[in-house]
C-alpha positions in Angstrom: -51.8 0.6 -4.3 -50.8 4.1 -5.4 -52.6 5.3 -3.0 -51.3 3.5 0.0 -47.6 4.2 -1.3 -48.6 8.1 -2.2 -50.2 8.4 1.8 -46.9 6.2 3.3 -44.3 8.2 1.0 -46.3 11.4 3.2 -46.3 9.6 6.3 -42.4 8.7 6.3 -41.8 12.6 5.5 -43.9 13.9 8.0 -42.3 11.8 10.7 -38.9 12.2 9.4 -36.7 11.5 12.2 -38.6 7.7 12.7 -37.9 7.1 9.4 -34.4 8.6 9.1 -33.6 5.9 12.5 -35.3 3.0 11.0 -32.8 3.6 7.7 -29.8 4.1 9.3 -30.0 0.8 11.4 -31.3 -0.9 8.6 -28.2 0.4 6.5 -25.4 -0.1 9.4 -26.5 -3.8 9.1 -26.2 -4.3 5.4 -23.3 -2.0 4.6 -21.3 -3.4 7.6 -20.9 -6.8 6.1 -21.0 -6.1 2.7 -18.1 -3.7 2.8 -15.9 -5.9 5.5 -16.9 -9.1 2.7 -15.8 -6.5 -0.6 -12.7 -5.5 1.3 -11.7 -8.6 2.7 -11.8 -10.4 -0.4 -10.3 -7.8 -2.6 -7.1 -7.6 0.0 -7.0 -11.3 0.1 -6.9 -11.2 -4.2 -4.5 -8.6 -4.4 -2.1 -10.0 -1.4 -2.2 -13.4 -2.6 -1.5 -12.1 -6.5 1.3 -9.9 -5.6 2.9 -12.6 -2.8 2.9 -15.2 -5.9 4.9 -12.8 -8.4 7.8 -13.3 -6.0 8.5 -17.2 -5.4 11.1 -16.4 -2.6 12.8 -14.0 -0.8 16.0 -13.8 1.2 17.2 -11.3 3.8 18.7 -11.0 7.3 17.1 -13.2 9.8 14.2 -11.8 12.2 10.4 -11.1 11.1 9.6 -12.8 8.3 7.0 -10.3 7.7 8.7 -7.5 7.7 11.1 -9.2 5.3 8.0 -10.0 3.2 6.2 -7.0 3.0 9.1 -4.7 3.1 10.2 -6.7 -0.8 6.3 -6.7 -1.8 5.1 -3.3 -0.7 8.2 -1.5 -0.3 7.6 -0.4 3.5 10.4 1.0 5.2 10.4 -1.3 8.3 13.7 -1.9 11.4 15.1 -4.7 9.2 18.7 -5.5 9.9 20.3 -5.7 6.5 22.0 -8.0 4.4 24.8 -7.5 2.3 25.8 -8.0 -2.0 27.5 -10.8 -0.7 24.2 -12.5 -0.3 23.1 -11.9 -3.9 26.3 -13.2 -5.1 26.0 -16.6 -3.4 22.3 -16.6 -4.8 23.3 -16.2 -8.0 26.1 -18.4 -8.8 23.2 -20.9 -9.0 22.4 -20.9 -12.6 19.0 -22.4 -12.3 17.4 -18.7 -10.4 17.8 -15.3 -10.9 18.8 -13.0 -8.1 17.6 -9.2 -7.6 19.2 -7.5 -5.0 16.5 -4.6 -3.8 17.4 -1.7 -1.5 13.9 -0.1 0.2 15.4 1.9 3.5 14.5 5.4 2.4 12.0 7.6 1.1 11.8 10.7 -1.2 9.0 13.1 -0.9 7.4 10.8 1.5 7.2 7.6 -1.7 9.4 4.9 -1.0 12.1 5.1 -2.9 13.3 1.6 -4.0 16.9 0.7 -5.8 16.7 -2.5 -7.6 18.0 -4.7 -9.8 17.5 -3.8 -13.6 16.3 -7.6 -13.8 13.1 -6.5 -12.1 11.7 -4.6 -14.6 11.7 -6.9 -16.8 10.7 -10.2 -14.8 7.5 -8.2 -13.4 7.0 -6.7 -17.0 7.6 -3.1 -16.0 8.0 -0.6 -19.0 7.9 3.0 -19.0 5.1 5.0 -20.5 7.1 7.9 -20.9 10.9 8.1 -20.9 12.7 5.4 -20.1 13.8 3.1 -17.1 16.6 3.9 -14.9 20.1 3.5 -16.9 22.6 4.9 -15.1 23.3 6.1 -11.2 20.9 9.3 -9.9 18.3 8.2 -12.5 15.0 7.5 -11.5 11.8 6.6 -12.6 8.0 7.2 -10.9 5.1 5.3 -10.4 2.7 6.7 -12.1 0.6 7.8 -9.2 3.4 9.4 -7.6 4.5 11.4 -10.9 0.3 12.7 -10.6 0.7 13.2 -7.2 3.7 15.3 -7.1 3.3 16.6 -11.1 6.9 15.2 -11.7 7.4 14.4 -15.4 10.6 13.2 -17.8 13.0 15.6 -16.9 12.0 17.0 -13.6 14.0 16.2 -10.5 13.2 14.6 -7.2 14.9 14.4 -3.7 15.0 11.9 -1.5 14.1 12.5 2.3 17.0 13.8 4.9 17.5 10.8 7.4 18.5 12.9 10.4 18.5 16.8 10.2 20.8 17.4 13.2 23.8 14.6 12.2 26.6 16.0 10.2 27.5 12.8 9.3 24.7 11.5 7.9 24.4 12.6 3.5 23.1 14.7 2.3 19.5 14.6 0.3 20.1 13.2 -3.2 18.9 14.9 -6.2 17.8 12.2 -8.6 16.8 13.0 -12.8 13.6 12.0 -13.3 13.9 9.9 -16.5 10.6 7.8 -17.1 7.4 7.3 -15.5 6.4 4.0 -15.6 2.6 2.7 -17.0 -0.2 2.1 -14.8 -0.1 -1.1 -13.2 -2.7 -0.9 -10.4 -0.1 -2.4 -7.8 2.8 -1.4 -5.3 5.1 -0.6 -8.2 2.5 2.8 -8.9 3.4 4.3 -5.6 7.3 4.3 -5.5 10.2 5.7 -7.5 12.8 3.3 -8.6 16.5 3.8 -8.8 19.4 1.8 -10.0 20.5 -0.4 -7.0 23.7 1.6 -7.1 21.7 4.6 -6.5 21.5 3.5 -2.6 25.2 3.3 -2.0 24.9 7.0 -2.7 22.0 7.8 -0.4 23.9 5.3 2.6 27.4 7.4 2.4 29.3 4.7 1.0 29.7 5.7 -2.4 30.6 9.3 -3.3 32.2 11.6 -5.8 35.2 14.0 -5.5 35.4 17.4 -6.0 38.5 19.1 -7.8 40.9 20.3 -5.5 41.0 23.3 -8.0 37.2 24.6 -7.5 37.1 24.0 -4.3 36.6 27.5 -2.1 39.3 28.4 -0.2 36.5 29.5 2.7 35.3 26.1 2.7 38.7 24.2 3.6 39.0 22.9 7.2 42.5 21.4 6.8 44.6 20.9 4.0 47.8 18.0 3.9 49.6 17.4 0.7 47.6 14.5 0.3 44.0 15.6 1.4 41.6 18.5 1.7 39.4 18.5 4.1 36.3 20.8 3.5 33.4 22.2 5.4 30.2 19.9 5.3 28.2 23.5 4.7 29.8 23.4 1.4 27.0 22.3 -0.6 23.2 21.2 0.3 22.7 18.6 -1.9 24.4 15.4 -3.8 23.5 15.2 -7.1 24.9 13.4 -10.1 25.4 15.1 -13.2 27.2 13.7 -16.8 30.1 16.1 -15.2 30.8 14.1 -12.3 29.4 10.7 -12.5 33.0 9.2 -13.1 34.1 10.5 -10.0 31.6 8.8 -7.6 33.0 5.1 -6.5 32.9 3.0 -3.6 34.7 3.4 -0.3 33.9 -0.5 0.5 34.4 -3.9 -0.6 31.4 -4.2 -3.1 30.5 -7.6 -1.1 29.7 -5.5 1.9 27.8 -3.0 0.6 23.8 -3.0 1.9 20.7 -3.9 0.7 17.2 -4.9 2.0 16.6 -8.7 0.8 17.0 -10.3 -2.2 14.2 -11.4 -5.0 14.7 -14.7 -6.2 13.4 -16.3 -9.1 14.1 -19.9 -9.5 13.9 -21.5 -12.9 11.9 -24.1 -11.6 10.3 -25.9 -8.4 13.7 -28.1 -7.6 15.9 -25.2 -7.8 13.3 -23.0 -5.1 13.8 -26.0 -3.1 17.5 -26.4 -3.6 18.1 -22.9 -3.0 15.6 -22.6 -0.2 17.2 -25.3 2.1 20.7 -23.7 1.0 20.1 -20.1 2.6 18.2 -21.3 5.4 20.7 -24.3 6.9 23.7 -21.7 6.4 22.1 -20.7 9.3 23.3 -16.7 8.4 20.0 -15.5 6.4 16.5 -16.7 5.9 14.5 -17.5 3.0 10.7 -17.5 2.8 8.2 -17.8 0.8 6.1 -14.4 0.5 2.8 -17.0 -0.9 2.9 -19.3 2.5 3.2 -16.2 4.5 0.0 -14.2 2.9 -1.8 -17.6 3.9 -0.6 -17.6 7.2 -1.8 -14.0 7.6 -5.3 -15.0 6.2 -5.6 -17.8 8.4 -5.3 -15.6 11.6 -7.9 -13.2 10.0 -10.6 -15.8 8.8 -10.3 -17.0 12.6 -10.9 -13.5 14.1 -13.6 -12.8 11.3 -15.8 -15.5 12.5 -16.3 -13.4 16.1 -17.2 -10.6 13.7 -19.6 -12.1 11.8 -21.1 -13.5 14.9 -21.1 -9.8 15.9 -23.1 -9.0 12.9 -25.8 -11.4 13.1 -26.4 -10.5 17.0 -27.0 -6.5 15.2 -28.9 -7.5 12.9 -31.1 -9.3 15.2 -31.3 -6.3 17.1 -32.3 -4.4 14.4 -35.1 -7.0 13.8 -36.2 -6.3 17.3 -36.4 -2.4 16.8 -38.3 -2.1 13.8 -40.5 -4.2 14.9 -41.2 -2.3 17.7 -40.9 1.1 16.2 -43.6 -0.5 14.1 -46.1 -1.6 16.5 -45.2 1.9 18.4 -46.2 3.0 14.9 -49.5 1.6 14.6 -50.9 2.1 18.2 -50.1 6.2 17.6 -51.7 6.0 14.0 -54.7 3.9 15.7 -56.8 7.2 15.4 -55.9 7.5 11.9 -56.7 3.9 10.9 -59.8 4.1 12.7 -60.9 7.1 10.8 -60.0 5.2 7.3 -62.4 2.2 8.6 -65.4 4.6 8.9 -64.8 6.1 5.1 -64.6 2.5 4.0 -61.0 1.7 3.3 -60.8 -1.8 3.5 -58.5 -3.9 5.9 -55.9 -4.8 3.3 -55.8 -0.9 2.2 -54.7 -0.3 5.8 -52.4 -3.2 6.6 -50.9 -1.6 3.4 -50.8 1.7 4.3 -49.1 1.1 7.6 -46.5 -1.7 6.5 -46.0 1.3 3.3 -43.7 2.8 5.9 -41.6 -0.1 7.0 -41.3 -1.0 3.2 -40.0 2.7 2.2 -37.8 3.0 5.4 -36.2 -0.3 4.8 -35.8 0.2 1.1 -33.6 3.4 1.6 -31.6 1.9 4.6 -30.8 -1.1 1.6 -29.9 2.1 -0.8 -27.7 4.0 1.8 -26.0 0.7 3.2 -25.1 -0.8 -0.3 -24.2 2.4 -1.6 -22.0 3.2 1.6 -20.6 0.0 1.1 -19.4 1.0 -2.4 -18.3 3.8 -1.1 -16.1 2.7 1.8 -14.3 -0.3 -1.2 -13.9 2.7 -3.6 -12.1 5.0 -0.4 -10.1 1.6 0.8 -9.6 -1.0 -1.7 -6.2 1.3 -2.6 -5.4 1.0 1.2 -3.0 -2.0 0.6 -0.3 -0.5 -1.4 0.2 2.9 0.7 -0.3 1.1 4.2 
């Protein structure tokens, strides 16, 4: 037995290249599968998971997956928005809790989410260091953008110019860093969080004054007895500061000030449905259900992952079909050898062994490569859902 493995371990060397085929087919058919089965099921758990931590969500009608997955994964999708209006009519219901949520920018490439202070506490959110976001400019990271970026507790971050040609569009916001929050291996770790005020800021409709008295005479375009109108070179950035925080207000009724969708968190089942049928017969917004919309998704995927597995089984068959001829190709070119080893006295089993020695070996390290390139694909991917 040592023997036979010791000459077959040589033999695979020697002939490298066979081998090195045999492996590679034999690993493209194991690791395919298992990584699509790792990945599939791990998205499925972590979908399914996050969708059921938010029982309903309301927003401007259209796709109801955008709606979804721009509340669950913060994506910054062409939603139309809705207004505060809507989170007031939610929450004059006492039996649910509404959390307006405002996701249509981004700073330093991280979606930068205003929300509720209610959230925090419903999905159980508490800051490792510093603390959460307690007045307007604050903001707090996910811990795997705060690594990223190597933003701590009192640092500063910007969020992203919309449109670098259009005067009229504001300016970046500088925003205090004042907490990162703990690890929670979901969405939440990959976005910075502001106060949902915070938004009205970044959209133009709330701003702060500057004193007539420091403002550079260079700067003014016009001047009345009532207003000063002043160059829009004047400064590069918003920011918020203890100085000037009392100046900023709202230039619009607070009912009609934007957000993305609204969170809502019934007390219990007959207020979902009570509050469900409400929103969606007004006719105005819609409200769905984030859990029957991750099952409609997997539905459509279990459907196309049938072809695939069929797909699968037809490679693996032809994978069947060339070892087994790479084998018998094998043999006939090792007949000389064999026949040599029959004149010494090996015996027949000591052959059959020797040659299928080479199948085994290539075989076992197409098993090794396609299980550990499995792994390896999970390990690059499984963290694909929450920056997709």
């Amino acid at each position: 037995m040592n023997g036979a493995f010791r000459l077959g371990w040589l033999y695979a060397i020697r002939h490298k290249w066979q081998t090195l085929i045999v492996s590679l087919c034999v690993a493209a058919t194991v690791g395919l599968p298992v990584a699509s089965e790792l990945l599939l099921a791990h998205y499925e758990r972590e979908l399914s998971t996050r969708a059921a931590s938010v029982p309903l969500v309301a927003g401007t009608k259209g796709s109801r997956f955008d709606l979804a997955f721009s509340s669950l994964y913060y994506r910054v999708l062409p939603i139309e928005p809705a207004t505060m209006a809507l989170t007031e009519e939610i929450a004059s219901d006492a039996d649910v809790i509404a959390v307006p949520m405002h996701a249509r920018f981004t700073a330093r490439s991280w979606p930068l989410v205003a929300i509720g202070a209610d959230y925090f506490d419903i999905r159980g959110l508490s800051a490792a260091e510093g603390t959460l976001p307690l007045m307007l400019g604050d903001a707090v990271l996910g811990v795997s953008v705060a690594e990223e970026l190597g933003i701590g507790v009192g640092g500063s971050i910007f969020s992203d110019q919309r449109d670098l040609y259009d005067l009229s569009v504001p300016p970046p916001l500088k925003m205090r860093v004042v907490g990162v929050l703990e690890r929670t291996g979901s969405a939440d770790d990959a976005a910075v969080f502001t106060d949902i005020a915070t938004a009205w800021v970044l959209e133009g409709m709330t701003h702060g004054h500057v004193d007539e008295a420091q403002v550079d005479e260079a700067m003014v375009m016009a001047r009345t007895p009532e207003h000063v109108a002043i160059s829009p070179s004047m400064s590069s950035y918003n920011e918020v500061t203890p100085e000037n925080i009392g100046s900023f207000h709202a230039h619009a009724d607070p009912a009609s000030l934007p957000i993305s969708g609204v969170l809502i968190y019934p007390k219990n089942a007959k207020a979902k449905t009570l509050v469900k049928a409400r929103i969606n017969n007004a006719g105005r917004y819609q409200a769905i259900e984030p859990g029957e919309l991750v099952e409609e998704l997997f539905d459509v995927v279990f459907r196309v992952k049938v072809v695939f597995d069929w797909l699968i089984v037809l490679m693996g068959g032809v994978t069947v079909l060339l070892v087994t001829l790479v084998s018998i190709l094998s043999t006939r070119l090792r007949q000389s050898e064999l026949e040599t080893l029959d004149r010494i006295g090996a015996s027949g089993a000591f052959r059959a062994m020797l040659v299928s020695m080479q199948l085994v070996l290539s075989i076992a390290v197409g098993l090794l490569i396609g299980l550990a390139g499995a792994g390896l694909a999970f390990w690059l991917l499984s963290g694909l859902i929450y920056t997709m």
